[in-house]
N, C-alpha and C positions, 0 to 999 in steps of 0.2 A: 594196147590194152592196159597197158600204167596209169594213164590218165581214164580209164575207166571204172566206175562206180559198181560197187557188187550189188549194191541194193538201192536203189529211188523211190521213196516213197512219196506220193503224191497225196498230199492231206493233213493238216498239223491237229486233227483233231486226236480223242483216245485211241481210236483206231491205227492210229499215224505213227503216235509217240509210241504206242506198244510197241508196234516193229521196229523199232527205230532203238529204241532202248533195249527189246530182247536181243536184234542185230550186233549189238556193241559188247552185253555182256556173256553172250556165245562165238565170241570173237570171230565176229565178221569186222574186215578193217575198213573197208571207205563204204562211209553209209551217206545218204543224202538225203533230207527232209525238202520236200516242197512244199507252201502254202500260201495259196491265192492272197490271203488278206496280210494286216500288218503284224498278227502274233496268234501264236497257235491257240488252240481250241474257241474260235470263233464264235461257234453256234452256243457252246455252254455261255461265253462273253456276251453276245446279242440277244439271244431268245429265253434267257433262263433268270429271270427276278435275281434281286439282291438276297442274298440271304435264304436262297433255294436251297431245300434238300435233297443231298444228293447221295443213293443209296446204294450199296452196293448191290444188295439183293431189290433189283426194280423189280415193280409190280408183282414181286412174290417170288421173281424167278431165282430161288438159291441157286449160287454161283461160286462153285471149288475153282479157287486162280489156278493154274495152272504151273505158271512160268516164272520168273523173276523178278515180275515185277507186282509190290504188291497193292492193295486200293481200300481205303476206308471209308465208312458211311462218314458224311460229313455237309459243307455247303456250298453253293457253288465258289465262293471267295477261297477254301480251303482245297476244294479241288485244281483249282487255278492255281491255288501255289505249291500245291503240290506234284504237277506236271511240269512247272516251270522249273523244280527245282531237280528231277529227274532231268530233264534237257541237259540241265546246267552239269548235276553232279556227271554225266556220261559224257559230256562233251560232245553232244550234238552237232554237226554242221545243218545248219538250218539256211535257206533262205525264206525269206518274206516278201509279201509282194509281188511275190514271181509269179506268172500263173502261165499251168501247162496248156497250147495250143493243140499238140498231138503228139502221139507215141507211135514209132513204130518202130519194125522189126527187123532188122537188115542181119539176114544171117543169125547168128548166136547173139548179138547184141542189138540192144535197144538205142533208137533215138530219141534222145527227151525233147520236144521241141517246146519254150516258153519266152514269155515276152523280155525274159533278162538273159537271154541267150539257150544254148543247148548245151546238151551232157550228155554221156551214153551210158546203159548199164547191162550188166547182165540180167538183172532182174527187176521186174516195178511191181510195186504194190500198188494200186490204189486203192486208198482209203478216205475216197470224197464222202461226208454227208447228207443227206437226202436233205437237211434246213437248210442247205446254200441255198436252195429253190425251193421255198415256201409252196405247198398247196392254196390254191387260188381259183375261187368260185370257178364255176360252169357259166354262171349269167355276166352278164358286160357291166363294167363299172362306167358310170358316164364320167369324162375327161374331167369336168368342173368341180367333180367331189372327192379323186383320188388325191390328194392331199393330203385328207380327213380319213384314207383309207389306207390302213395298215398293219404289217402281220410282226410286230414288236412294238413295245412299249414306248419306243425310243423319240417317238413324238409329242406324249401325251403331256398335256399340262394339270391345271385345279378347275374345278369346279364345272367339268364336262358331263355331259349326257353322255354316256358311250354304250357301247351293244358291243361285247367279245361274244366271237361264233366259234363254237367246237365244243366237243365234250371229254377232253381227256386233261392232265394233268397241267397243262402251260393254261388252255381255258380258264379254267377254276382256277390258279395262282393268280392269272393276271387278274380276272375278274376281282376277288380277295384283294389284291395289292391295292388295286385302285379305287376300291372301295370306301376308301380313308379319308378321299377330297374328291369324287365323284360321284353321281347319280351312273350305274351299272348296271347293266340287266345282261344275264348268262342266256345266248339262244343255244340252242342242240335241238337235232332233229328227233332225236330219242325223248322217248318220255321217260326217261330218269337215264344217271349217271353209271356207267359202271365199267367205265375205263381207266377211270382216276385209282388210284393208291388209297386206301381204309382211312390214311390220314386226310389226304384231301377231299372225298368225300364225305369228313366229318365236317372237315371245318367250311366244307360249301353248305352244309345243312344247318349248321348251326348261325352262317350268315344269314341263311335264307331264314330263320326263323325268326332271328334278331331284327331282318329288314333292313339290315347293311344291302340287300343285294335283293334285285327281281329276277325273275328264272320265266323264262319264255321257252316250253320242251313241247315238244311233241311233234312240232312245226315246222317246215322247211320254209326257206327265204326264196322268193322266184325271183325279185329284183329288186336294185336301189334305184334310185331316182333325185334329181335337185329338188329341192323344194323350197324353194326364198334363200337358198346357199347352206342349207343344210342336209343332212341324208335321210331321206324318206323313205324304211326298207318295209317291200310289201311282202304280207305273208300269204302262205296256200290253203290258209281259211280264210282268207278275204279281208282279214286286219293288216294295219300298217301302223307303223311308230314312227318317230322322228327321232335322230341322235345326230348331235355333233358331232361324233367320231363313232368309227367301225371300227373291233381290230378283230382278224381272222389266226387264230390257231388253229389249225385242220392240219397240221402233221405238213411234211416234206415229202417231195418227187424225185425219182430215181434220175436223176443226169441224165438221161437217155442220148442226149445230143455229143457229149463230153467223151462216154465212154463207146460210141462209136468211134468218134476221133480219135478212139485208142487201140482203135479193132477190136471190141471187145463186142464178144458173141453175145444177145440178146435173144430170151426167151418169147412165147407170143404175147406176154404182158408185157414188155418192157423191161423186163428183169434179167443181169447179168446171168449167166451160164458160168457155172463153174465148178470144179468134182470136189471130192472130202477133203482133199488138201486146199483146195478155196483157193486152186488154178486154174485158169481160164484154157477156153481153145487152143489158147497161145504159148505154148511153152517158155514159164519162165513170167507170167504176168499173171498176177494174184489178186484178190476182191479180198479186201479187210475190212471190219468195221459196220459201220450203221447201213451201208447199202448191202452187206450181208442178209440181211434181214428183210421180207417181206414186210412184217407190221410191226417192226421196229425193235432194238434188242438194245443191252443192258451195257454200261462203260466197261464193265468186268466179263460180258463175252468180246465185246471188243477187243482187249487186252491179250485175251484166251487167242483168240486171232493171231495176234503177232505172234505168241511164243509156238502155234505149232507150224506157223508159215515159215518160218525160221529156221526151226528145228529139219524140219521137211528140205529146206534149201541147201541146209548142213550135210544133212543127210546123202542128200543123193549129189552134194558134189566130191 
């Protein structure tokens, strides 16, 4: 049991670093971060514009921190270094690039199974987020135009025709972003916005008024199609547009595959199981963070996460 970990946390996102930093400064001693990619908080790094705000209080939801560690409204550049600089000040043992294969349970301890070897713990968190797996149409993309089809920024070039789909807050930012050296048009199925944050539904109204940006609402998309090497998306009034580039913001899917891999009991939706301590079936293995959430929850309950899964862990050993 020496070379056993009290706490592995799977996930470098806020969810992740919460336990991880509440772990250390409620003196728990061998704590372990694990994260698929090459540095923690990914999905803020991939899916979230430059110079995004990032608020403590999301979508309205006021949020009393709880624990040790504390969070200010700020952007996404300051939130990054400000996680980074928690890792650093606590002395995180992190890896990177690791990525967990499977968990399971032998007895009172866990086996961490990942592609940079294995570790055992008395306890895991996991703290994967739902944007490692972007939500992705019901209708079939044809092979020829997925290229031109994508759920981040991370392709786009100047002076595109492009179509963002969804209507909540990454929508309308990216839409906005790319507005500056692109011809845009914002689709949602809704006929008006009202998932976005006061701020972002200002500043999409006031694009839309300026005609920086077109708004295609009310309408659901049934297919894309090639059309001479471009994307041809049809709509369920019987209109069809053309854009050089698609990109999809519709929010994140629950791991479903992952956290079987980890025995982890699933509801009839697909949705972890787990009690007020935010413990699974499994004695001693914990749901933190953005997959806590049905329709998605704030950095600062996140946070909230760590410090009572912790507490709870202190607790009763």
């Amino acid at each position: 049991m020496n070379n056993t970990y009290d706490i592995v946390i799977i996930g470098g996102g806020p969810g992740g670093i919460g336990v991880s930093v509440e772990a250390k400064i409620l003196g728990v001693e061998k704590v372990l971060l694990i994260e698929k990619s090459d540095n923690h908080s990914g999905t803020i790094r991939k899916f979230y514009k430059d110079q995004k705000r990032v608020d403590k209080d999301w979508q309205g939801q006021k949020v009393e921190l709880e624990g040790n560690v504390e969070f200010f409204d700020g952007t996404k550049e300051t939130t990054i270094d400000y996680f980074e600089q928690l890792l650093d000040t606590h002395q995180i043992e992190a890896r990177f690039n690791c990525e967990v294969e499977k968990v399971i349970k032998n007895d009172k301890v866990f086996t961490v199974n990942t592609n940079c070897g294995t570790v055992e713990a008395k306890n895991v968190i996991i703290a994967v987020g739902r944007m490692g797996k972007p939500n992705k149409p019901s209708y079939d993309i044809p092979p020829s135009i997925r290229q031109a089809v994508n759920y981040n920024l991370d392709k786009c070039s100047n002076a595109e025709n492009i179509m963002v789909v969804g209507g909540g807050d990454s929508a309308v930012e990216y839409a906005c972003e790319l507005s500056s050296s692109n011809s845009v048009t914002l689709s949602y199925r809704g006929r008006s916005l009202t998932r976005p944050n006061p701020t972002n539904v200002a500043m999409f109204e006031n694009f839309l008024n300026e005609n920086k940006i077109n708004a295609k609402l009310g309408v659901n998309i049934e297919s894309l199609e090639n059309e001479k090497g471009k994307i041809k998306v049809n709509f369920d009034d019987a209109s069809s547009q053309i854009f050089d580039r698609v990109i999809y913001a519709i929010g994140g899917t629950t791991p479903i595959d992952f956290l079987k891999k980890c025995s982890v009991d699933l509801d009839d939706s697909g949705e972890p199981i787990f009690d007020k301590n935010y413990e699974t079936k499994t004695k001693g293995m914990f749901i933190a963070g953005d997959i806590a959430f049905k329709s998605g929850g704030s950095i600062a309950i996140a946070l909230n996460h760590g410090y009572r899964i912790v507490s709870y862990i202190m607790n009763r050993a």
